[in-house]
C-alpha positions, -999 to 999 in steps of 0.1 A, spaced: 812 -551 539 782 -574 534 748 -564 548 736 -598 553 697 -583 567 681 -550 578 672 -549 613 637 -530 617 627 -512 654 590 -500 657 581 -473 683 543 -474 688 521 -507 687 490 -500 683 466 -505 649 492 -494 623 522 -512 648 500 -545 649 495 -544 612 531 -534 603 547 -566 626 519 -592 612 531 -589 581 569 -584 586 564 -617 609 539 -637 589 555 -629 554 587 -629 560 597 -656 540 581 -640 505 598 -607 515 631 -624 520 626 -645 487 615 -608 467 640 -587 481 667 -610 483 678 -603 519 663 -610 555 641 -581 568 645 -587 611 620 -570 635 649 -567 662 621 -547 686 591 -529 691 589 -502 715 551 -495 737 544 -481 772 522 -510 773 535 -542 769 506 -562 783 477 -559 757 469 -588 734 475 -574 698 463 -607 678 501 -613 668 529 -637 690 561 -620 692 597 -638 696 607 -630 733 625 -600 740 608 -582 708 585 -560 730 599 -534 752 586 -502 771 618 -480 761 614 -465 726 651 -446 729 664 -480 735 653 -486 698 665 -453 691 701 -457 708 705 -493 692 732 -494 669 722 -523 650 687 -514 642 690 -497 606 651 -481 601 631 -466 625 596 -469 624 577 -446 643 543 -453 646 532 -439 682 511 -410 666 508 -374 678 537 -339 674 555 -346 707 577 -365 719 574 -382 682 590 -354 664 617 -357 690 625 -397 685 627 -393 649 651 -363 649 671 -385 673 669 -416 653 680 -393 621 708 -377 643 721 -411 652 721 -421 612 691 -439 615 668 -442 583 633 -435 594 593 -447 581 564 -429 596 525 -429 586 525 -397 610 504 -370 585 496 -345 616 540 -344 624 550 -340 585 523 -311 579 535 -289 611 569 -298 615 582 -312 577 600 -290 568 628 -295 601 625 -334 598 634 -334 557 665 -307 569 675 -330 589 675 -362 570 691 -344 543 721 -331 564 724 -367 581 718 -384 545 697 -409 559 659 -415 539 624 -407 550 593 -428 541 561 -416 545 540 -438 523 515 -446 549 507 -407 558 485 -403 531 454 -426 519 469 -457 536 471 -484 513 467 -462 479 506 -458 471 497 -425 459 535 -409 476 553 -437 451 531 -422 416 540 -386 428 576 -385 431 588 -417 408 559 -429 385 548 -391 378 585 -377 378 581 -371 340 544 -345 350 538 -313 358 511 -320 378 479 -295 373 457 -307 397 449 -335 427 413 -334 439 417 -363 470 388 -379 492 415 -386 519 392 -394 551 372 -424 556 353 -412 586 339 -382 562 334 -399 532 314 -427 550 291 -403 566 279 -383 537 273 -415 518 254 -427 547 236 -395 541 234 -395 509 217 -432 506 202 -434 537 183 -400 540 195 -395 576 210 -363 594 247 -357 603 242 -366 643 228 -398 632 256 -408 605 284 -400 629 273 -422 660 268 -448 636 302 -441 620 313 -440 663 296 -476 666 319 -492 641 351 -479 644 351 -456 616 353 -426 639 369 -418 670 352 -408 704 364 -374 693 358 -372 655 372 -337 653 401 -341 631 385 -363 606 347 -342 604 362 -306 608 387 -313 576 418 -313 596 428 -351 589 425 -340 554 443 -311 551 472 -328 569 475 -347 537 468 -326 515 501 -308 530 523 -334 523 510 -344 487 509 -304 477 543 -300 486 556 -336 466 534 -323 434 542 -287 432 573 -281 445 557 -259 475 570 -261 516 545 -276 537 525 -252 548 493 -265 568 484 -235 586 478 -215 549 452 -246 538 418 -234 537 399 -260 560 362 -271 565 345 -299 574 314 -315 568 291 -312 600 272 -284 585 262 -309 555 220 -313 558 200 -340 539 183 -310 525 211 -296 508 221 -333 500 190 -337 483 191 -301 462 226 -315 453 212 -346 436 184 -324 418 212 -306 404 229 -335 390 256 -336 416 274 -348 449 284 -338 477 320 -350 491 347 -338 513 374 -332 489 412 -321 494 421 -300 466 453 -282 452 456 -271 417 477 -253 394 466 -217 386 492 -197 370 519 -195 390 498 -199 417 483 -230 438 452 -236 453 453 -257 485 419 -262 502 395 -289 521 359 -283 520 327 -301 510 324 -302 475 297 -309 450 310 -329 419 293 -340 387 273 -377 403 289 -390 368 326 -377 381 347 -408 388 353 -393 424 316 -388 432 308 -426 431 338 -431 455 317 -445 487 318 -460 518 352 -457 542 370 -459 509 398 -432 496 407 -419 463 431 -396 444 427 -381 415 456 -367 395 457 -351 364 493 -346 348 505 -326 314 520 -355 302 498 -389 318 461 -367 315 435 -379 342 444 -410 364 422 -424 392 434 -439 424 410 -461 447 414 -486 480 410 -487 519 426 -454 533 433 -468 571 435 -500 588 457 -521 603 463 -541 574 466 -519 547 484 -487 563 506 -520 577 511 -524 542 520 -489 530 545 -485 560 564 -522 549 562 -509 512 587 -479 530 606 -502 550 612 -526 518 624 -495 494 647 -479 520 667 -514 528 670 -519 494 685 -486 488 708 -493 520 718 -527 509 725 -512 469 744 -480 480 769 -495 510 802 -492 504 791 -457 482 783 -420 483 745 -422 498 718 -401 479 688 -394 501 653 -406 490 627 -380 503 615 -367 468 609 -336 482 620 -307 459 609 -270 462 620 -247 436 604 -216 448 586 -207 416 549 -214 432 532 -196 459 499 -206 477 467 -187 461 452 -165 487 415 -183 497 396 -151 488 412 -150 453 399 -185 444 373 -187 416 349 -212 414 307 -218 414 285 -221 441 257 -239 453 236 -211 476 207 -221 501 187 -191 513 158 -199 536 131 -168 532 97 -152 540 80 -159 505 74 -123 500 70 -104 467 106 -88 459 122 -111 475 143 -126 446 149 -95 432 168 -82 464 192 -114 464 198 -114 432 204 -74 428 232 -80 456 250 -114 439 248 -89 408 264 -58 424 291 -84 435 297 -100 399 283 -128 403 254 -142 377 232 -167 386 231 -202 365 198 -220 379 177 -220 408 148 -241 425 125 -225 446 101 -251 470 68 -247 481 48 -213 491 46 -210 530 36 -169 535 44 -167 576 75 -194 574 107 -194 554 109 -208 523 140 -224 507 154 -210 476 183 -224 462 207 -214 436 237 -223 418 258 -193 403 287 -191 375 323 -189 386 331 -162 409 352 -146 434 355 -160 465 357 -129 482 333 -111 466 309 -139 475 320 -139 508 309 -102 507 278 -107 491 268 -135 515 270 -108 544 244 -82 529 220 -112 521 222 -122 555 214 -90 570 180 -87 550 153 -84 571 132 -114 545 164 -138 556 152 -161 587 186 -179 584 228 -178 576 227 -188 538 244 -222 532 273 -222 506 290 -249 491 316 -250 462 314 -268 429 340 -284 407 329 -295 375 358 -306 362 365 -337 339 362 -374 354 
């Protein structure tokens, strides 16, 4: 039997919903023409059916009933774009229980509940694409699993998060404090009313999720990802960064050590001359370095209507052609999802890296000899340090930056310092990659 189009249903029509039926309308004449078959947008499910989205729709597209696009046997994909665990999670396991083919751009579903919706696609043979989950238009799920297939990856260091990214370089630039960056972040759209997910690290470490698991073979596993955010970041220590020869950025990071990987989001200070340090602005990148490919960089807009639009027609396009070249044959599911079992996550406190350290203390004799005595007893040797100005009845800031060491052992150390009686405040500590770039 001859599949003479694919017939597309949308749940969710908001941003990504708008952007996604724009271009499956407006170019879908060049997408017929490249793929050599009709995509059809048969309906597009929304509670509200009354807003103005910028985009005319045939009559009868819109509806209010999403299992209606579910329940449809002529629809082929499901798109779900509504957002959010629940009742999301429960229209795609229908939609794959009914033999449906699904795309989502849903990060937060895939990194809590992956692991069921991949079981299921795979017992129902039906494909999952998930392009637009991570870094929006960067097509960074394609390299992974098909343009890296021949890689063992060793390490991804990812700026993942717009809303973050554009707040330190507005303080970065701009001089201005974190408060300050974020309501102007608020005022244009970058940020939500509640920015939690995207300034706390969460947004990120829901991506990181899905691309640790597509590199290194691992199960999603969200809840082991060490996670923080960047609202603690201070123009001072912004400026102390830069004196140092270095940046700060929000990075998502897993990496190959051993048998072991590292999976964590944190603010991170990079080399300014690292490719990822000069990455500004709302923008995204990935950086990948495989055995066989070395270092590769990749850069573009990592949300949007247009360009996660993009990223989710990218999955729709793949998965019809794979319907229309496989009918009539044994089917052979598409996720690219493989765990072999041989990795297991690296414990946080077992990580090994160097540190930026900001004590603020009483400028008293001895004082430098007691902090350093304690990051000694806990093996960890200093590297350089700035000390500014002389102020005998206020605190001071002395700042350091230490070889590699122990996470936990400078987690420990960290606790005496704070507890001397010279230490007016909780040390500031951030982590630095040098790395290559």
């Amino acid at each position: 039997m001859k599949k003479t189009s694919i017939n597309i249903g949308i749940i969710g029509f908001g941003t990504v919903g708008a952007g996604t039926a724009k271009i499956l309308i407006g170019k879908q004449r060049e997408l017929e023409s490249k793929l050599g078959f009709p995509l059809a947008l048969r309906n597009i499910a929304d509670l509200d059916t009354r807003r103005d989205r910028g985009i005319k729709l045939p009559a009868g597209v819109l509806i209010n009933d999403a299992k209606a696009v579910i329940n449809d046997p002529a629809i082929d994909i499901v798109v779900e774009l509504m957002g959010g665990i629940h009742p999301a999670k429960e229209f795609i396991l229908q939609a794959i229980t009914n033999g449906k083919h699904v795309v989502t751009a849903n990060k937060a579903l895939l990194a809590t509940e992956g692991q069921e919706i991949f079981r299921a696609a795979g017992i129902h043979r039906v494909d999952i694409g998930f392009e637009a989950s991570v870094a929006g238009s960067i097509p960074i799920i394609k390299v992974v699993r098909e343009s890296l297939i021949g890689n063992n990856i060793q390490s991804i260091y990812g700026i993942i998060n717009g809303t973050s990214n554009y707040i330190l370089t507005k303080m970065t630039e701009e001089n201005v404090d974190f408060a300050s960056a974020l309501k102007e972040s608020q005022s244009l759209g970058y940020a939500e009313a509640d920015p939690t997910f995207d300034v706390e690290g969460i947004d990120s470490a829901h991506k990181l999720t899905i691309l640790a698991s597509l590199s290194f073979g691992i199960p999603f596993s969200f809840k082991k990802i060490y996670t923080e955010g960047v609202t603690k970041i201070t123009p001072l220590d912004i400026q102390f960064a830069s004196e140092f020869g270095y940046r700060i950025k929000l990075l998502a990071i897993a990496k190959r050590t051993g048998k072991d990987i590292e999976v964590r989001v944190h603010p991170t200070m990079l080399p300014k001359d690292h490719l990822i340090a000069n990455v500004n602005g709302v923008f995204n990148a990935v950086y990948i370095e495989g055995d066989a490919t070395g270092a590769q960089l990749y850069y573009g807009r990592g949300a949007g209507e247009m360009p996660t639009g993009s990223a989710v027609v990218s999955d729709i396009a793949d998965i019809a052609q794979n319907i229309v070249r496989t009918l009539n044959s044994e089917y052979r599911t598409q996720t690219g999802l493989i765990q072999d079992g041989t990795c297991k996550i690296k414990k946080m406190e077992d990580v090994r890296c160097c540190y930026y350290l900001r004590f603020s203390v009483l400028d008293k004799p001895g004082v430098l000899s007691r902090i350093s005595g304690i990051l000694g007893g806990h093996d960890i040797s200093i590297r350089s340090m700035i000390q500014k100005g002389r102020k005998a009845e206020k605190a001071v800031p002395v700042v350091m930056m230490t070889h590699e060491a122990r996470e936990l052992d400078m987690v420990r150390a960290l606790k005496k310092i704070d507890r001397l009686s010279v230490v007016s405040a909780k040390t500031v500590c951030l982590r630095v990659e040098e790395g290559e770039g």
